[in-house]
C-alpha positions in Angstrom: 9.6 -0.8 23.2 10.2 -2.6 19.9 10.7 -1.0 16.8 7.5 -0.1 14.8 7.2 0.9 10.8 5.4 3.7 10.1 1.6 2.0 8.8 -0.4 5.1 8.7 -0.4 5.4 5.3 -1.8 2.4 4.3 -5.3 3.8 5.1 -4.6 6.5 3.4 -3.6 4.4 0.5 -6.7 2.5 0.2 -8.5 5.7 0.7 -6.9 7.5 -2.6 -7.3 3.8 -4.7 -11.2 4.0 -3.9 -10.8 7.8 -5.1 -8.9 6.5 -8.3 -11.6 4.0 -9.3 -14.0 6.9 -9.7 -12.3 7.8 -12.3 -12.9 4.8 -14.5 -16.6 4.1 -13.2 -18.1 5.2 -16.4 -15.8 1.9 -18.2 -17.8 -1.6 -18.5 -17.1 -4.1 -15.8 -14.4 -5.9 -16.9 -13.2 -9.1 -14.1 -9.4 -8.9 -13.4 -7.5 -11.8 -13.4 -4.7 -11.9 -11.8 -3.1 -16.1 -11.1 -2.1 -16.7 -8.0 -4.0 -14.4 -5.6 -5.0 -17.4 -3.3 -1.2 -18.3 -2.7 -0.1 -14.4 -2.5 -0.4 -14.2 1.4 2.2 -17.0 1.9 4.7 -15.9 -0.8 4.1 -12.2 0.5 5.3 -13.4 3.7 8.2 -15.2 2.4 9.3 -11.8 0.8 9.3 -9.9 4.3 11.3 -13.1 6.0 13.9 -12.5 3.0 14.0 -8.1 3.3 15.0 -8.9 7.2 17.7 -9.7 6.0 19.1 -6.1 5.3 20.9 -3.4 7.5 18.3 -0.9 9.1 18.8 1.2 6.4 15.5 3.2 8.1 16.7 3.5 11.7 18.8 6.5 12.9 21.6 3.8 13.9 22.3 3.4 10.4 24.7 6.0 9.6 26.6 4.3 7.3 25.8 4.5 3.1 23.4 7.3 1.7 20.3 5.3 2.1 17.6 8.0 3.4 13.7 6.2 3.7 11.6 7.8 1.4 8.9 10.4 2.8 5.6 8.0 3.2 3.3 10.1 0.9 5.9 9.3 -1.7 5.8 5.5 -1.3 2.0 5.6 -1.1 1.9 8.2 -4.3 4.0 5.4 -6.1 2.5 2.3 -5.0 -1.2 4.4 -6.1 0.0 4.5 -9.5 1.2 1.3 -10.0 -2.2 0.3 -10.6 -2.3 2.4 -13.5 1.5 1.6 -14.3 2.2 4.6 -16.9 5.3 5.0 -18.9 6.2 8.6 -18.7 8.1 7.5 -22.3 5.1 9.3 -24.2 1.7 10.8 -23.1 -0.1 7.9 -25.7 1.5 5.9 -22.2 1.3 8.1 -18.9 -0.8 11.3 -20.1 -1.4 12.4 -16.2 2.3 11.4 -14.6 4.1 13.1 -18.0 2.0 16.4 -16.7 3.6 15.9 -12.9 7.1 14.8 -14.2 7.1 18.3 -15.8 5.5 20.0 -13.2 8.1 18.5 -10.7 10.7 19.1 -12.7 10.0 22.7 -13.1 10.0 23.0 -9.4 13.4 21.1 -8.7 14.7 24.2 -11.5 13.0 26.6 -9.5 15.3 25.9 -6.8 18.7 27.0 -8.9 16.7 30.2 -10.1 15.5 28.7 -13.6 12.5 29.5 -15.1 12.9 28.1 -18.2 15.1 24.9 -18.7 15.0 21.5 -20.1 14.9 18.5 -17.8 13.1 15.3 -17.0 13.7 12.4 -14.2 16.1 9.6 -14.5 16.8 6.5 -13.2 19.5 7.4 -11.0 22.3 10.3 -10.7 24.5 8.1 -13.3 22.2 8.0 -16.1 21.1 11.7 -15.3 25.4 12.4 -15.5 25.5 10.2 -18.6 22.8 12.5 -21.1 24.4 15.7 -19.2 28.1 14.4 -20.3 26.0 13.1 -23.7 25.0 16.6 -24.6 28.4 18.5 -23.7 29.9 15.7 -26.3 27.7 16.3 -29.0 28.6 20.2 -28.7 32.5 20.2 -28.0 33.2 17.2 -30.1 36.6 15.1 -29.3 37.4 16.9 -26.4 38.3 15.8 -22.8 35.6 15.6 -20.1 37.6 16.6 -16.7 36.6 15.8 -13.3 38.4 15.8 -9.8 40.0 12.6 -8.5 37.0 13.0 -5.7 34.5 12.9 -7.9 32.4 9.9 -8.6 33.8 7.0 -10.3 30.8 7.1 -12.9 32.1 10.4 -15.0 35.6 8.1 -15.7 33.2 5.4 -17.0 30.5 7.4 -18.3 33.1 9.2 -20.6 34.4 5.9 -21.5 30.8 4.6 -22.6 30.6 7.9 -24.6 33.7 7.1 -26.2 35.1 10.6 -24.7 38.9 11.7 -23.7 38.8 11.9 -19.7 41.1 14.0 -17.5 41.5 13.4 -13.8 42.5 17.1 -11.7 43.6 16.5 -8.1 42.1 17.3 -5.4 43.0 19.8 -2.5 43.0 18.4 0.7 39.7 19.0 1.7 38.5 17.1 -0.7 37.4 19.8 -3.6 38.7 20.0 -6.9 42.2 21.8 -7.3 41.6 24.9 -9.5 45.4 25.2 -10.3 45.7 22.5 -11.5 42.7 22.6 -13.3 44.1 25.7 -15.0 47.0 24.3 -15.9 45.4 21.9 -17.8 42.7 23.9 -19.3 45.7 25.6 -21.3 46.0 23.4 -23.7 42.6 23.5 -24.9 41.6 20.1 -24.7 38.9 20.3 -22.4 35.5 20.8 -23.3 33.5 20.1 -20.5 34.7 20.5 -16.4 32.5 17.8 -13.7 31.9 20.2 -11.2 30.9 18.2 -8.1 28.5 19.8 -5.6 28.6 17.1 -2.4 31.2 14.7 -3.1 29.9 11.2 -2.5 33.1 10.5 -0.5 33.3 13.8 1.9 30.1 16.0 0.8 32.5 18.8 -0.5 32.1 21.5 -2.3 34.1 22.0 -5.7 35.3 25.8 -5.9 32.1 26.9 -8.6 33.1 30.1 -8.5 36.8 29.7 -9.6 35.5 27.1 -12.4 33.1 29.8 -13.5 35.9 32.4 -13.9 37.7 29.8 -15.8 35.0 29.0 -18.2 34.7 32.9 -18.6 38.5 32.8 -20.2 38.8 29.1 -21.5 35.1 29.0 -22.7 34.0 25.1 -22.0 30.9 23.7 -20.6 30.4 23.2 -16.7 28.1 20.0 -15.8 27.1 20.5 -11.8 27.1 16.8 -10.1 25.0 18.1 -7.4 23.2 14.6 -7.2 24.0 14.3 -3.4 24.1 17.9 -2.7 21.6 19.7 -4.8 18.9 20.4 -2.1 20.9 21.7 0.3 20.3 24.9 -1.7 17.8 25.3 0.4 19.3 24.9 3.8 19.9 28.8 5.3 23.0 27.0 7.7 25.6 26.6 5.5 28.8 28.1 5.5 29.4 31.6 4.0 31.5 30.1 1.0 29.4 27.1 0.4 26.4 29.5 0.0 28.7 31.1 -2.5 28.8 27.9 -4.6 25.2 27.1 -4.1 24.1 30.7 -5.4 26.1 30.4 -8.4 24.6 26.9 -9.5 22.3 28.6 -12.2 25.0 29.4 -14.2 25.7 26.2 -14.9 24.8 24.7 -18.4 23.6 21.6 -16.9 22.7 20.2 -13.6 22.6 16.4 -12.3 20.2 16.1 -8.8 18.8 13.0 -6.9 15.6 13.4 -5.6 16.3 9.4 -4.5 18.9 11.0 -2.2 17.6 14.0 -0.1 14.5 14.5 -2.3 12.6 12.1 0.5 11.9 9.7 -3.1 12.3 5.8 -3.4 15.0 4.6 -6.0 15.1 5.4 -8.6 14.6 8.6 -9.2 17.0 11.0 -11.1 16.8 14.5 -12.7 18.6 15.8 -14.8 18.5 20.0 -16.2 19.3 22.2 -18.8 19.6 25.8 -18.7 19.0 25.9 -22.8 16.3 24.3 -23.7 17.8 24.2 -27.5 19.7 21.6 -26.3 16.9 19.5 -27.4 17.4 19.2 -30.6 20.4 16.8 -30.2 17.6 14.2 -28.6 15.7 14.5 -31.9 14.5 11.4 -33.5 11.4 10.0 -34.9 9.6 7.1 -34.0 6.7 5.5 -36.6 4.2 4.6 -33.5 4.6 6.5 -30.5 4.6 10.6 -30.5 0.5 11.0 -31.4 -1.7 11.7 -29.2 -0.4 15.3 -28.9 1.9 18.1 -31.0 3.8 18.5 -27.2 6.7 17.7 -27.3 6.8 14.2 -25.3 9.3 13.3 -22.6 10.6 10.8 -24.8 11.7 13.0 -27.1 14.3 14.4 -24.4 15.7 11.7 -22.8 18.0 8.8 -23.5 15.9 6.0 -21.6 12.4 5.0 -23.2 10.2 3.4 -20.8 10.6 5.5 -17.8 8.3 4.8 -14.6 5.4 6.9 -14.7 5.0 6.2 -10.4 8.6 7.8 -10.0 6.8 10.7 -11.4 3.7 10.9 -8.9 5.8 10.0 -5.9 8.0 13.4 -6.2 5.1 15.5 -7.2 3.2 14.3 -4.2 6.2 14.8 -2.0 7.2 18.4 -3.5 2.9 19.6 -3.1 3.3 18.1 0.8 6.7 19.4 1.0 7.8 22.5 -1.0 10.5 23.3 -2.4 11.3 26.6 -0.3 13.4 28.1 2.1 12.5 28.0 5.2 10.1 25.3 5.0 9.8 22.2 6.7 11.4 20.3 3.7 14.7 22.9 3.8 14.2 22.6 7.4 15.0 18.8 7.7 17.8 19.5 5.5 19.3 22.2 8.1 19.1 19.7 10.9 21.4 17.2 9.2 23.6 19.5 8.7 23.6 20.3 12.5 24.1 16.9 13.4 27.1 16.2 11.3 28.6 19.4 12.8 27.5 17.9 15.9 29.3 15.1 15.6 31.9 16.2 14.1 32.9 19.1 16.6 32.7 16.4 19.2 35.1 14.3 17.5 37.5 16.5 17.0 37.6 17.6 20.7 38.5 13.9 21.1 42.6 12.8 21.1 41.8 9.7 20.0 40.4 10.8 16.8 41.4 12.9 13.4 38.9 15.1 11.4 40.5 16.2 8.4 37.6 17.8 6.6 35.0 20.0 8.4 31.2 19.5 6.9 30.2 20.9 4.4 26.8 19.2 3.9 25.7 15.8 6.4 29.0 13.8 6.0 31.4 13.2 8.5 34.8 11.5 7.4 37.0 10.6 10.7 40.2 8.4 11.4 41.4 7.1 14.7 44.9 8.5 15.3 47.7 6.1 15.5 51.7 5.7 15.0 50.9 5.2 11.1 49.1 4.8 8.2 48.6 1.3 8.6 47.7 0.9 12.5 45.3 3.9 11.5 43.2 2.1 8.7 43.8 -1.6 10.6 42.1 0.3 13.5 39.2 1.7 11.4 38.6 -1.4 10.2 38.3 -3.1 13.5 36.1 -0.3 14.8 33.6 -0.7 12.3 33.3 -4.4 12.8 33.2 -3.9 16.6 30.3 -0.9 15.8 28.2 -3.1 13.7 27.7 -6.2 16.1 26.5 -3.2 18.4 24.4 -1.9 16.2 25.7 0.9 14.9 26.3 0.9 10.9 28.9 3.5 9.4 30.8 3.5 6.3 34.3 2.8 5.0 36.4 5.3 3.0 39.9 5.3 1.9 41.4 9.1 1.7 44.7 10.0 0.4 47.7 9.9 3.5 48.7 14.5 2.9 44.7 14.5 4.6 46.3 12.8 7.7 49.5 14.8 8.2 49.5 13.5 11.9 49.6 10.2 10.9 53.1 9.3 10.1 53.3 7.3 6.3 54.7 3.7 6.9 57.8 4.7 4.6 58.6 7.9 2.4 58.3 5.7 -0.5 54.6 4.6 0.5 52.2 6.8 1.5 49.2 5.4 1.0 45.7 6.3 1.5 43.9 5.8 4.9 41.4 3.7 5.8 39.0 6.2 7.5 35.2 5.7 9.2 32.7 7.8 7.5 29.0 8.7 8.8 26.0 10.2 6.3 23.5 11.9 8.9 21.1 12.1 6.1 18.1 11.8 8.4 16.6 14.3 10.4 16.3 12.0 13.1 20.1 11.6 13.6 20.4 15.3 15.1 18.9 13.8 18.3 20.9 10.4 17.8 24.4 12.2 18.1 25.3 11.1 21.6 24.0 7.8 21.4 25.9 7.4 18.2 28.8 8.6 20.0 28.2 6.6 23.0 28.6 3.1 21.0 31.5 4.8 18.7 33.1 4.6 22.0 32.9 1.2 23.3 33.6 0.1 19.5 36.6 1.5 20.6 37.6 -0.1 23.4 36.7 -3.3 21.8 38.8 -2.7 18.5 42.0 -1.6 21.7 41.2 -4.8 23.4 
């Protein structure tokens, strides 16, 4: 049986846009033009002949990059509002969508235990990172934003946007930041704000909070939570004891960076980022001569960075979040909980296989594996040719490079060079892979043989 998308929606769509209309009845008939409409059918279907051209970013076969399809209420929430097209900027330009954005909001702080907070949506995780690493400038001035060497690439260049000092800590060899050596450097007093990542984007691990929080206790700096992966799995009541550690300390943060484009079910793109002081505002401050009227609230606009924002981004997630709330236990947590199982799934069965090396269990839905071999080069050749073989059988995974002291049973090509392996990496960010596993497995296998061959 061919593959079918999901088309339900549509009615439901067109039900909700009569619904909206109502709304504006009382307004005098006004004819819309819009050029074009008579040519729209054939350009449309030019657009669908180009997006085949794209990996099945939507199928459970895709394992590869964190691409999760967003929940259907949330693209027919967004596509609903687009005929309005409000910019969540000021009310004067999306009065309904500002009041969801906040209402969303709220909720996505409700899962870290914060009941009052500053926040709004972003475009993305980076420019949710950037006003996060923008505020802990403005209130440690001159001093060194530090991250670990597995955190994303966007704090090194977000810092260097900001015009900030940046630091780099190691990493231990699961991935997580190295709290010794973040110590040592903290000595100094040169640091004023620590990246603590919560799902790496590499290996979905967990930086030691706890430890970090002690530290800030004696060394007093500011601790920005990347938890733009990783955030929702707050939720999830199958996580390891000292991952739920982490997760129940994330309110202490000062600030908090989560993608709701990412496990939040949303299309991109669609950021947040929080606050736990809401004084923090006042560093936004500025004053504009034609836009902050039509009410004495104070207007997103007035706490973010970006201007025109997309009020649609806003309706999706509220839609999505009154479908699917944001509790334990429910059937949003619940969908989280079942990637996890598969990526322990998977994993476990890999690691009960000779031919493969599993350096870091899961801590979330990522699975980072390398075929074993006589050294580090045969080991990352090997990956490489078992991802090609995977992908002309359908199955999409992901590349990542790892440091060499992860693979101790893979020899280094020379004492003098070391370097990092070349390693196959799977995000079961889907629900639907939990019941994929074996298949996924089942061509991981004759990739195999055709990378030997």
């Amino acid at each position: 049986m061919a593959m079918e998308f999901e088309k339900d929606t549509l009615d439901a769509l067109a039900k909700a846009l009569r619904e909206l209309e109502k709304g504006f009845a009382p307004l005098p008939e006004c004819e819309a033009r819009a050029p074009g409409l008579e040519r729209m059918p054939e350009v449309m279907r030019q657009v669908a002949e180009h997006l085949q051209d794209n990996y099945p970013y939507f199928h459970p076969l895709y394992a590869g990059q964190m691409l999760k399809p967003p929940h259907p209420i949330a693209r027919a929430a967004y596509a609903l509002a687009t005929w309005i097209n409000p910019n969540n900027h000021a009310f004067d330009g999306g009065r309904a969508s500002s009041a969801m954005e906040r209402e969303a909001v709220a909720e996505i702080a409700g899962m870290f235990g914060w009941k009052t907070h500053l926040g709004h949506l972003t475009s993305g995780g980076t420019m949710a990172n950037l006003e996060a690493l923008w505020v802990a400038g403005r209130l440690q001035p001159g001093k060194k934003i530090a991250a670990s060497a597995q955190a994303h690439y966007t704090h090194h260049r977000i810092a260097s946007v900001l015009g900030l000092p940046f630091v780099e800590i190691p990493a231990d060899a699961r991935g997580r930041m190295d709290t010794k050596a973040l110590a040592a450097r903290l000595a100094s007093g040169e640091i004023g704000c620590v990246v603590a990542t919560v799902g790496t984007t590499g290996t979905g691990s967990i930086d030691p909070l706890p430890e970090i929080l002690r530290l800030r206790d004696r060394d007093h700096f500011r601790v920005q939570v990347d938890a733009a992966y990783g955030g929702y799995f707050t939720l999830a009541g199958n996580l390891s004891a000292e991952t739920r550690e982490a997760f129940n300390l994330l309110g202490q943060a000062d600030s908090i960076v989560v993608d709701p484009h990412k496990h939040g079910l949303q299309p991109y793109g669609c950021g947040c980022v929080l606050f736990r002081d809401p004084g923090v505002g006042a560093l936004y401050k500025h004053d504009s001569p034609y836009t902050y009227f039509t009410s004495a609230e104070l207007h997103l606009g007035e706490i973010s960075l970006e201007c025109s924002r997309p009020g649609a981004a806003a309706v999706a997630l509220w839609a999505t979040q009154k479908l699917l709330p944001l509790e334990p236990g429910g059937e949003f947590a619940r969908g989280l909980e079942t990637c996890r199982e598969a990526a322990l799934g998977l994993a476990k069965r890999l690691a009960a296989d000779s031919r493969w090396l599993v350096p870091i269990a899961p801590e979330l839905d990522i699975v980072v594996w390398a075929p074993r071999a006589s050294s580090v080069r045969l080991a990352s050749e090997l990956s490489q040719r078992i991802f090609d073989a995977a992908a002309k059988r359908g199955l999409h995974l992901a590349l990542i490079r790892l440091p060499g002291s992860y693979f101790p049973a893979i020899p280094a090509d020379s004492v003098e060079n070391n370097e990092a392996v070349l390693c196959l990496r799977s995000v079961l960010m889907k629900p639907e892979h939990h019941e994929w596993v074996n298949r996924i497995l089942e061509l991981l296998d004759a990739a195999y043989r055709d990378a030997k061959l």
